[in-house]
Jmol script that loads the backbone (N, CA, C; Angstrom):
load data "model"
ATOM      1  N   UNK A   1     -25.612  60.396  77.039  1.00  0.00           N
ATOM      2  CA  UNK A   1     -24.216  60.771  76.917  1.00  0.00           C
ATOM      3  C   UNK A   1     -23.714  60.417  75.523  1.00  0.00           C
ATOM      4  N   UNK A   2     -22.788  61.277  74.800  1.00  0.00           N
ATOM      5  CA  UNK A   2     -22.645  61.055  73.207  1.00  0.00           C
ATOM      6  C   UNK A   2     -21.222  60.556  73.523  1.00  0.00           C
ATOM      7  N   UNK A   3     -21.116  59.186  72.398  1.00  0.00           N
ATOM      8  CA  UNK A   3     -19.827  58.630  72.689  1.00  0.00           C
ATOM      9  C   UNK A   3     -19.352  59.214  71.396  1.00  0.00           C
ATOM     10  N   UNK A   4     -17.850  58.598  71.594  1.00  0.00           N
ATOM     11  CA  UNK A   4     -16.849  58.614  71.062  1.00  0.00           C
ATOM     12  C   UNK A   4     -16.460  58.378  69.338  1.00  0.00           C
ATOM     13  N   UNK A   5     -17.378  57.445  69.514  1.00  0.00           N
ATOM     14  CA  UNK A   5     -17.628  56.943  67.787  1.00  0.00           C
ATOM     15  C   UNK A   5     -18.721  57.591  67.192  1.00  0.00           C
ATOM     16  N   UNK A   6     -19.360  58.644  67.995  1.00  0.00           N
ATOM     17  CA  UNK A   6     -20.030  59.282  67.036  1.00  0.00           C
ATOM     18  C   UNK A   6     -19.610  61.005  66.945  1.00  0.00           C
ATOM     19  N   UNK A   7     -18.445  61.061  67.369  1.00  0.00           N
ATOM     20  CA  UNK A   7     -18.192  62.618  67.360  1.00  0.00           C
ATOM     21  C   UNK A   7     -17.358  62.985  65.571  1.00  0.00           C
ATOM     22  N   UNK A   8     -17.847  63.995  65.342  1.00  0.00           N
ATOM     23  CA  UNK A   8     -17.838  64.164  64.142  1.00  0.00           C
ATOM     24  C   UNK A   8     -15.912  64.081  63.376  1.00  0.00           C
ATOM     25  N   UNK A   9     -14.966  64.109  64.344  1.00  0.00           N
ATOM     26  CA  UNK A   9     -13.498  63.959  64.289  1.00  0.00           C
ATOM     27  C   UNK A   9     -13.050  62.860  63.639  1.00  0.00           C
ATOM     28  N   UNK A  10     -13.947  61.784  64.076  1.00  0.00           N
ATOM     29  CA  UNK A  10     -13.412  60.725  64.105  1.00  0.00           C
ATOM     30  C   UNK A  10     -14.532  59.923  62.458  1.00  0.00           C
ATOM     31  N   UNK A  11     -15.345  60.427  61.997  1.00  0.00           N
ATOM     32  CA  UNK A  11     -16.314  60.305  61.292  1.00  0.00           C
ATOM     33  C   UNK A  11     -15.732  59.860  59.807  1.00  0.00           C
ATOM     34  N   UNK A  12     -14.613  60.261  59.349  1.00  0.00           N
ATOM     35  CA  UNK A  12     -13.986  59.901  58.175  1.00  0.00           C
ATOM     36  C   UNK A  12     -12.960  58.441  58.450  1.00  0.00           C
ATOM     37  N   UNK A  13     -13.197  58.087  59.493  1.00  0.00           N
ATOM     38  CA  UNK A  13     -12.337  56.482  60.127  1.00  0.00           C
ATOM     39  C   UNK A  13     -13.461  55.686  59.818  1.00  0.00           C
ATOM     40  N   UNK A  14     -12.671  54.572  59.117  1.00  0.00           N
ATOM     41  CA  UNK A  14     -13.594  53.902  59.064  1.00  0.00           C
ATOM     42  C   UNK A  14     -14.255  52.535  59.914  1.00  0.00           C
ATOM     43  N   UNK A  15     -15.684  52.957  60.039  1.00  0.00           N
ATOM     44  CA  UNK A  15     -16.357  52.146  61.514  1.00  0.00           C
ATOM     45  C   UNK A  15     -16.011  50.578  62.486  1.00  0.00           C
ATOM     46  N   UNK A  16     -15.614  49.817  60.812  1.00  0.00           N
ATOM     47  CA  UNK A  16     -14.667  48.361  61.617  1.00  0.00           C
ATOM     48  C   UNK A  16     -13.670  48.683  62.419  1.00  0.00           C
ATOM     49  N   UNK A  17     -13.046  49.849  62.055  1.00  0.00           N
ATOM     50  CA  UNK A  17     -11.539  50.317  63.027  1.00  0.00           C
ATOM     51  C   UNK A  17     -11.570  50.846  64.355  1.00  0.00           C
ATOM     52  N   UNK A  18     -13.271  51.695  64.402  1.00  0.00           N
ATOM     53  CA  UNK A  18     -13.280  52.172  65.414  1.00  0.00           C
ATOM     54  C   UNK A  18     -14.240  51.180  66.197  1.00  0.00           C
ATOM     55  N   UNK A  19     -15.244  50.280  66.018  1.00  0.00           N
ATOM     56  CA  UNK A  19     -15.669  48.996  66.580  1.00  0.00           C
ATOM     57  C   UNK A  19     -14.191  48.369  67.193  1.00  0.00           C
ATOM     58  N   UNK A  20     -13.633  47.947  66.405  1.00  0.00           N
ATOM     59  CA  UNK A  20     -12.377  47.020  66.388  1.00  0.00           C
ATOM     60  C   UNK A  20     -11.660  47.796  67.626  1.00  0.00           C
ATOM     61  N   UNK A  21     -11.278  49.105  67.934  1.00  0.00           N
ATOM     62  CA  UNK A  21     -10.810  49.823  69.279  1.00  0.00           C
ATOM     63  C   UNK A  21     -11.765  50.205  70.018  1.00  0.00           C
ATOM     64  N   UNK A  22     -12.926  49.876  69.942  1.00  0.00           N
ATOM     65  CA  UNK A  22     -14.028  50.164  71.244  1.00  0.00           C
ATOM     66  C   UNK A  22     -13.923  48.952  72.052  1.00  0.00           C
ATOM     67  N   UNK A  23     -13.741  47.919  71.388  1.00  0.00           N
ATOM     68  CA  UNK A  23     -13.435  46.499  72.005  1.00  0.00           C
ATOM     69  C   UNK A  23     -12.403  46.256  72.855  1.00  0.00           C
ATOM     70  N   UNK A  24     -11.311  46.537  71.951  1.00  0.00           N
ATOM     71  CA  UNK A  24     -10.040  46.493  73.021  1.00  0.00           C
ATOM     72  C   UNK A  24     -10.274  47.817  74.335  1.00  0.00           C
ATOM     73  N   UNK A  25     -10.903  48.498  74.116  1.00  0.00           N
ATOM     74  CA  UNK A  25     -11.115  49.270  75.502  1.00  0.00           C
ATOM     75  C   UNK A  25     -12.055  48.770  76.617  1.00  0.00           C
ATOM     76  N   UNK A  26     -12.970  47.816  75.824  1.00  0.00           N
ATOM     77  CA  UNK A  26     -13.637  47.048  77.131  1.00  0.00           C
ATOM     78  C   UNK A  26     -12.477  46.207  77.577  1.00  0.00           C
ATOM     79  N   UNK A  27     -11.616  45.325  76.234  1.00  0.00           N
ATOM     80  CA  UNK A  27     -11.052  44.006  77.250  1.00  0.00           C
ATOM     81  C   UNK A  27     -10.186  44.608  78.230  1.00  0.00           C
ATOM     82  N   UNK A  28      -8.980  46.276  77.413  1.00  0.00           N
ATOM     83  CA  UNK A  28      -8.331  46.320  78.536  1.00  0.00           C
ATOM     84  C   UNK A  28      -8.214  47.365  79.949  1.00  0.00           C
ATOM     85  N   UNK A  29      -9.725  47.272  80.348  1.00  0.00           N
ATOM     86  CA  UNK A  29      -9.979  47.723  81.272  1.00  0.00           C
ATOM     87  C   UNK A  29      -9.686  46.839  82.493  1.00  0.00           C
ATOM     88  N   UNK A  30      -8.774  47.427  83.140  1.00  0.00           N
ATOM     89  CA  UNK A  30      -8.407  47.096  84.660  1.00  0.00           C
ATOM     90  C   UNK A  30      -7.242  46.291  84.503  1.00  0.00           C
ATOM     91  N   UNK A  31      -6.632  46.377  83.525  1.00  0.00           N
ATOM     92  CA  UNK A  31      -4.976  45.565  83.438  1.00  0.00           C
ATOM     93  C   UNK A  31      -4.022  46.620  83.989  1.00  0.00           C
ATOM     94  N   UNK A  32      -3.295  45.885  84.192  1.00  0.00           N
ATOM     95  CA  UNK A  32      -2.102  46.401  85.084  1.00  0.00           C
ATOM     96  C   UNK A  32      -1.112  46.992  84.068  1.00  0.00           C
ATOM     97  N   UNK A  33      -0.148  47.626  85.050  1.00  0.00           N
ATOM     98  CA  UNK A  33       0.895  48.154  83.481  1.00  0.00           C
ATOM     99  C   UNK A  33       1.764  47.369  83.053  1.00  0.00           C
ATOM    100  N   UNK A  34       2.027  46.276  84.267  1.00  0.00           N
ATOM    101  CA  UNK A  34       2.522  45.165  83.512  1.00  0.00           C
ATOM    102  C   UNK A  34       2.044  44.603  82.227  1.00  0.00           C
ATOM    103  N   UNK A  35       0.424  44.317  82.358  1.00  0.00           N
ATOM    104  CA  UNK A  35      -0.289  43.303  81.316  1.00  0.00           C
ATOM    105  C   UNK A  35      -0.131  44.045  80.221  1.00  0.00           C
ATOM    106  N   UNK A  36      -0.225  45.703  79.923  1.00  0.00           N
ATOM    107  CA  UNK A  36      -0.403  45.944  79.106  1.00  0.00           C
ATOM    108  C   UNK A  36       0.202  45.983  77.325  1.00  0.00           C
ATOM    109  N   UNK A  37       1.642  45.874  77.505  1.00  0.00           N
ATOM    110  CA  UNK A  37       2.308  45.741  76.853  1.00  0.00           C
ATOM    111  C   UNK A  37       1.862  44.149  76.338  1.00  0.00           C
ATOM    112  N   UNK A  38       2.091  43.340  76.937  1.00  0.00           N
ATOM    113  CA  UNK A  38       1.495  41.965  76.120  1.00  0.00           C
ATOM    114  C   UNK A  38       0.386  41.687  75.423  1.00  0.00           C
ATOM    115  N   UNK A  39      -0.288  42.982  75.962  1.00  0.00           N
ATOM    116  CA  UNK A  39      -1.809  43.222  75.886  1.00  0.00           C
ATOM    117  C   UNK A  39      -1.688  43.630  74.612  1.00  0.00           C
ATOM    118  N   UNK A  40      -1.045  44.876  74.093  1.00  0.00           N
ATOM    119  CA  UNK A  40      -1.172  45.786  73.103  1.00  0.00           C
ATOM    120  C   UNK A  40      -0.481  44.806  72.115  1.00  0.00           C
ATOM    121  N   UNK A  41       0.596  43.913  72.482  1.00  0.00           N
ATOM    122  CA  UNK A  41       1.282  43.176  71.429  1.00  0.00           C
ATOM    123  C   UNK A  41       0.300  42.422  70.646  1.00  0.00           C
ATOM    124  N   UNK A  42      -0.515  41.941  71.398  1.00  0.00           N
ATOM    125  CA  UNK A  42      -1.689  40.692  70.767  1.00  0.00           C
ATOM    126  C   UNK A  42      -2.983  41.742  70.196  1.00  0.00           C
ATOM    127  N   UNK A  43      -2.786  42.872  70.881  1.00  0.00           N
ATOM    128  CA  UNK A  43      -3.585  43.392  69.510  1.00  0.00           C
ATOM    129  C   UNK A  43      -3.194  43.620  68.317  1.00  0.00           C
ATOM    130  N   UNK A  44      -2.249  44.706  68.430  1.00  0.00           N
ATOM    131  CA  UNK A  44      -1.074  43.904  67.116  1.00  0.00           C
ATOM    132  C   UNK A  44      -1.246  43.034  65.858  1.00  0.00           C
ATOM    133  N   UNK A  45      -1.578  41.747  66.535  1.00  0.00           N
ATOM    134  CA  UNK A  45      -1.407  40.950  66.331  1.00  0.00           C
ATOM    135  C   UNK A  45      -2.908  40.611  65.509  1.00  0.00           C
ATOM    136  N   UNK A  46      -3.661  40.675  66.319  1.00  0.00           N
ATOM    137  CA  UNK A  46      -5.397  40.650  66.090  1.00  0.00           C
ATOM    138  C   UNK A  46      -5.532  41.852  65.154  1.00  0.00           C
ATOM    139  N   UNK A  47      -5.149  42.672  65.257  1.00  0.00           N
ATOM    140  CA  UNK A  47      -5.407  43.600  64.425  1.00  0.00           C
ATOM    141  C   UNK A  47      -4.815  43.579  62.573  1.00  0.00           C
ATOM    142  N   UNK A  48      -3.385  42.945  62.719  1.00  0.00           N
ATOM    143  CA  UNK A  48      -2.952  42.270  61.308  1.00  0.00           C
ATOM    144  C   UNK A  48      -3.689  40.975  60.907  1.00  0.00           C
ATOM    145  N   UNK A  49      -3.835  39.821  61.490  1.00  0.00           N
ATOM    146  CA  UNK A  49      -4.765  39.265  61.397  1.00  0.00           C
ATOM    147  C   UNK A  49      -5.931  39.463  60.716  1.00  0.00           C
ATOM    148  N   UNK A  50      -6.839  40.383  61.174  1.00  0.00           N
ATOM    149  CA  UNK A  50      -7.645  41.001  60.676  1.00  0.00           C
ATOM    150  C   UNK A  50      -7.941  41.967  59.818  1.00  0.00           C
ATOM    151  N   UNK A  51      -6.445  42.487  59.155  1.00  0.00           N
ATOM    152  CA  UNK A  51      -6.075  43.512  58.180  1.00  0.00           C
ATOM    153  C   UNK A  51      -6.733  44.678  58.550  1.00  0.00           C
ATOM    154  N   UNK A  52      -6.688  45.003  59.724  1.00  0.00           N
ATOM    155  CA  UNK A  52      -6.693  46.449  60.713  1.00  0.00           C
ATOM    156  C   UNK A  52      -5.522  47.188  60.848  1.00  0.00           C
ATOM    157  N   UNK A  53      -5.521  48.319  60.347  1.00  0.00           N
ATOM    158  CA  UNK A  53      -4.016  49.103  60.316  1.00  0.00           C
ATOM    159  C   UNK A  53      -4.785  50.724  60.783  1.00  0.00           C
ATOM    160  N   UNK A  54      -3.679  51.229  61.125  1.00  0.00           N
ATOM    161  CA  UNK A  54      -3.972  53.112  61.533  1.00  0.00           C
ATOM    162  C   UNK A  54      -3.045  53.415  61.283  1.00  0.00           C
ATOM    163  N   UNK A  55      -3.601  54.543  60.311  1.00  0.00           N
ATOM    164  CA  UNK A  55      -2.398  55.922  60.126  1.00  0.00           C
ATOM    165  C   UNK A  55      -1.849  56.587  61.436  1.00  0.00           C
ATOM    166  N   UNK A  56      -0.869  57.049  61.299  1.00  0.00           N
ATOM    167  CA  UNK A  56      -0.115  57.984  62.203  1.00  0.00           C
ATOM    168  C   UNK A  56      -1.612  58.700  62.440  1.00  0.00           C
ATOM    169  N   UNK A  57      -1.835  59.669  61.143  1.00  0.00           N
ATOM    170  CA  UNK A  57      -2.982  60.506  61.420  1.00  0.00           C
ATOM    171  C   UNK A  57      -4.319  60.020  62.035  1.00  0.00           C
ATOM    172  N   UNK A  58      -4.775  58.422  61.566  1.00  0.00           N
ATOM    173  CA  UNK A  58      -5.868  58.121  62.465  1.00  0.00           C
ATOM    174  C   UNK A  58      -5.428  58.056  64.142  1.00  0.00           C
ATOM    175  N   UNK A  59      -4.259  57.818  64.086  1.00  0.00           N
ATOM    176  CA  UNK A  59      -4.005  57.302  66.111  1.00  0.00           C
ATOM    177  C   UNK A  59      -4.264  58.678  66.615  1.00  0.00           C
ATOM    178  N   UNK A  60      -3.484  59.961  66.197  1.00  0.00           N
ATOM    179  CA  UNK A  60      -3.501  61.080  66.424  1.00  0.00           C
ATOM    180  C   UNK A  60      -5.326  61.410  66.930  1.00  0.00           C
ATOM    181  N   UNK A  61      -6.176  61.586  65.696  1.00  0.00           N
ATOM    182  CA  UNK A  61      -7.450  62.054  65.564  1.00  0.00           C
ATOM    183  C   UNK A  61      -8.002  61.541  67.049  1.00  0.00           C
ATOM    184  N   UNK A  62      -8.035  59.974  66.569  1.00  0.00           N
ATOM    185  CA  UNK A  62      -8.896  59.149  67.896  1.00  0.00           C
ATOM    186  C   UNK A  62      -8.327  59.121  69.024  1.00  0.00           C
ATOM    187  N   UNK A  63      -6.802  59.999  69.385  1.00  0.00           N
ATOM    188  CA  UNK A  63      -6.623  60.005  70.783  1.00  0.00           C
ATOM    189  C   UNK A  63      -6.914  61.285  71.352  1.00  0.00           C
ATOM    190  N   UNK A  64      -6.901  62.258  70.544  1.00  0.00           N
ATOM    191  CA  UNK A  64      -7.509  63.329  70.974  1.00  0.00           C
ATOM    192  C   UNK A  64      -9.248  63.283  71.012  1.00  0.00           C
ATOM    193  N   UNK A  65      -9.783  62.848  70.125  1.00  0.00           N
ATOM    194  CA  UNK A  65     -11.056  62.475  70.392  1.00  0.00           C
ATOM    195  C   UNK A  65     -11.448  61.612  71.587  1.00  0.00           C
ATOM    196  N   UNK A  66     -10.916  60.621  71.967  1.00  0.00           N
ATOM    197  CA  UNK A  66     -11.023  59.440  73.207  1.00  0.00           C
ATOM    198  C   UNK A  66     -11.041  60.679  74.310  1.00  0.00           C
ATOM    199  N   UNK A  67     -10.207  62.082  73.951  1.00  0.00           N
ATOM    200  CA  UNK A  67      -9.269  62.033  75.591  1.00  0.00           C
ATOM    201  C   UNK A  67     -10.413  63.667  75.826  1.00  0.00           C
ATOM    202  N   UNK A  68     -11.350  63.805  74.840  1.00  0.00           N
ATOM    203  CA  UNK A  68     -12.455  64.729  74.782  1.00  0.00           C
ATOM    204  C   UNK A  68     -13.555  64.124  75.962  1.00  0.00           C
ATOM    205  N   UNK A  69     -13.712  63.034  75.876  1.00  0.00           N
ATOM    206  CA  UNK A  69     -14.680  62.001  76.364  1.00  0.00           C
ATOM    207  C   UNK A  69     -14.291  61.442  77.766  1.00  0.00           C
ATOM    208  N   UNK A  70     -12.544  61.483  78.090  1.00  0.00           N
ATOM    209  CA  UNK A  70     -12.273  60.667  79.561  1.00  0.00           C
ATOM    210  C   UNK A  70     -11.943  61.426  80.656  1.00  0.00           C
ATOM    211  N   UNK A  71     -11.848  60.281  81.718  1.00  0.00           N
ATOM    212  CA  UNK A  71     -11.570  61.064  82.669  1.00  0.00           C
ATOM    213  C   UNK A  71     -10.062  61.671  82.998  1.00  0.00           C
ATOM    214  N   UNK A  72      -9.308  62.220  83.975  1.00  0.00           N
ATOM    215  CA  UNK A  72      -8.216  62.608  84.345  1.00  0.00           C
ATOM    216  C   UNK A  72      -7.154  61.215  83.798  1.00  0.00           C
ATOM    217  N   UNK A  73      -7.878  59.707  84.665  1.00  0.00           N
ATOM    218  CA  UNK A  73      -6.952  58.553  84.961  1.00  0.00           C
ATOM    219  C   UNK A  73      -6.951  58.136  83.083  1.00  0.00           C
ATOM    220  N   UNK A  74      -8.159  58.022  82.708  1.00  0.00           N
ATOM    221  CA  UNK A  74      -7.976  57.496  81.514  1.00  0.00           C
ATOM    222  C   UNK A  74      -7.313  58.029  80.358  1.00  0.00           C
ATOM    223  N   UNK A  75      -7.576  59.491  80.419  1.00  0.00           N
ATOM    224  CA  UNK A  75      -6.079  60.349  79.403  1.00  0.00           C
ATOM    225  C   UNK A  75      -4.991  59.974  79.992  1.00  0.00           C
ATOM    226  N   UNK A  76      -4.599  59.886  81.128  1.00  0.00           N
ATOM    227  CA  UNK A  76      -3.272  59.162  81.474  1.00  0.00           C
ATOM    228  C   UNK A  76      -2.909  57.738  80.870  1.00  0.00           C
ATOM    229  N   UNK A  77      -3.975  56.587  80.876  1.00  0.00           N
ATOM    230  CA  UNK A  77      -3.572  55.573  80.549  1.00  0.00           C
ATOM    231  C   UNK A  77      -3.418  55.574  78.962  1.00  0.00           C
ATOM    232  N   UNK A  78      -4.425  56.195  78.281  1.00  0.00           N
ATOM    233  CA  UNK A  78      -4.282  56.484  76.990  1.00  0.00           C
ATOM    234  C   UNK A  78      -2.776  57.376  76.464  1.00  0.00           C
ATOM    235  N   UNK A  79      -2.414  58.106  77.203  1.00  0.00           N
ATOM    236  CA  UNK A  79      -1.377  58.773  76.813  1.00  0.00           C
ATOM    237  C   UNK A  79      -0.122  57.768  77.109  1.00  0.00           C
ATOM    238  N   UNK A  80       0.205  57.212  78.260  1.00  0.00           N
ATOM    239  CA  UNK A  80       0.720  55.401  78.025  1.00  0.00           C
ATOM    240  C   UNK A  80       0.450  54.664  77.174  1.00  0.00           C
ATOM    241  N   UNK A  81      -0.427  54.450  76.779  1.00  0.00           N
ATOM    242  CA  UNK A  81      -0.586  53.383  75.722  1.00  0.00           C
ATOM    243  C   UNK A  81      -0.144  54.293  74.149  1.00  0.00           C
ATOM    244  N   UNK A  82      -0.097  55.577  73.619  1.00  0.00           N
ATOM    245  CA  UNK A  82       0.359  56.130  73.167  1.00  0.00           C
ATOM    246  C   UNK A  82       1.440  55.863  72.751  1.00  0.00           C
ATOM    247  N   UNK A  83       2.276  56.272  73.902  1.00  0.00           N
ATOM    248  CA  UNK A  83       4.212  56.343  74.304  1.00  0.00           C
ATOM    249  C   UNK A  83       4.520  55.233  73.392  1.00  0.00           C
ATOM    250  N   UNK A  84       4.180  54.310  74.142  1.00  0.00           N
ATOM    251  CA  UNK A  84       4.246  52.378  73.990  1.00  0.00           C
ATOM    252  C   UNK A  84       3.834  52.519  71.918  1.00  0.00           C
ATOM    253  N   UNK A  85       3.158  53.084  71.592  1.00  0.00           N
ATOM    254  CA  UNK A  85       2.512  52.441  70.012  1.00  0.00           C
ATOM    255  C   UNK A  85       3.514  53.578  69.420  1.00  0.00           C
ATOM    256  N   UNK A  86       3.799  54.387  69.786  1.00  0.00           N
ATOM    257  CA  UNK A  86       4.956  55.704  69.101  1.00  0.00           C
ATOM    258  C   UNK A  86       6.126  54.690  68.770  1.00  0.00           C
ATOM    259  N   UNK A  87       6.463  54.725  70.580  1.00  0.00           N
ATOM    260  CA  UNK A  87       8.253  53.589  70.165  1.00  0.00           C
ATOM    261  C   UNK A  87       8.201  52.535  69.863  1.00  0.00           C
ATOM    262  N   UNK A  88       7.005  51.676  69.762  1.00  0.00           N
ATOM    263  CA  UNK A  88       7.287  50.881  68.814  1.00  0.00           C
ATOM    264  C   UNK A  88       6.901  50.537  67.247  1.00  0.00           C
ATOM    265  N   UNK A  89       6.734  51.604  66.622  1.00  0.00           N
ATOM    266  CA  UNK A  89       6.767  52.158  65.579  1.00  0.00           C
ATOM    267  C   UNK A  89       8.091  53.142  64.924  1.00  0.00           C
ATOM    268  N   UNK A  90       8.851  52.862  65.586  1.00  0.00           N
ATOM    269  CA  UNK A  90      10.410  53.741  65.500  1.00  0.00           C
ATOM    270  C   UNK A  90      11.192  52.998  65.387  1.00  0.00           C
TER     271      UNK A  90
END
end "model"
wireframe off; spacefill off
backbone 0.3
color backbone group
């Protein structure tokens, strides 16, 4: 099965960024919608820390790329977690 980080869309991102969000998709598997928001804050957080940033245009690329690859539930949660990184960027 060909993942995500190797589809050719996403190929001009560079690989710490997309390592760096393959991770947070293992940790936040199976959180609630409560957790998630605290969740996404401390990535945030981990992610400045670590001088990890995304363009408008990278979030765009890799969510349409992610949502090539998931199922029904997981374009849903991805398109939530979306909403959430839009408004709080506004």
């Amino acid at each position: 099965m060909a993942s995500w980080l190797d589809d050719p869309d996403v190929a001009h991102i560079d690989k710490a960024k997309l390592n760096f969000l393959q991770m947070l998709v293992f940790e936040s598997n199976g959180l609630s919608k409560e957790q998630m928001l605290p969740f996404l804050m401390a990535v945030a957080k981990r992610g400045k820390d670590n001088n990890i940033s995304f363009t408008e245009d990278e979030v765009n690329v890799i969510i349409k790329t992610l949502q090539k690859y998931a199922n029904p539930d997981e374009i849903e949660k991805m398109n939530k977690m979306a909403a959430l990184f839009y408004k709080r960027r506004q």
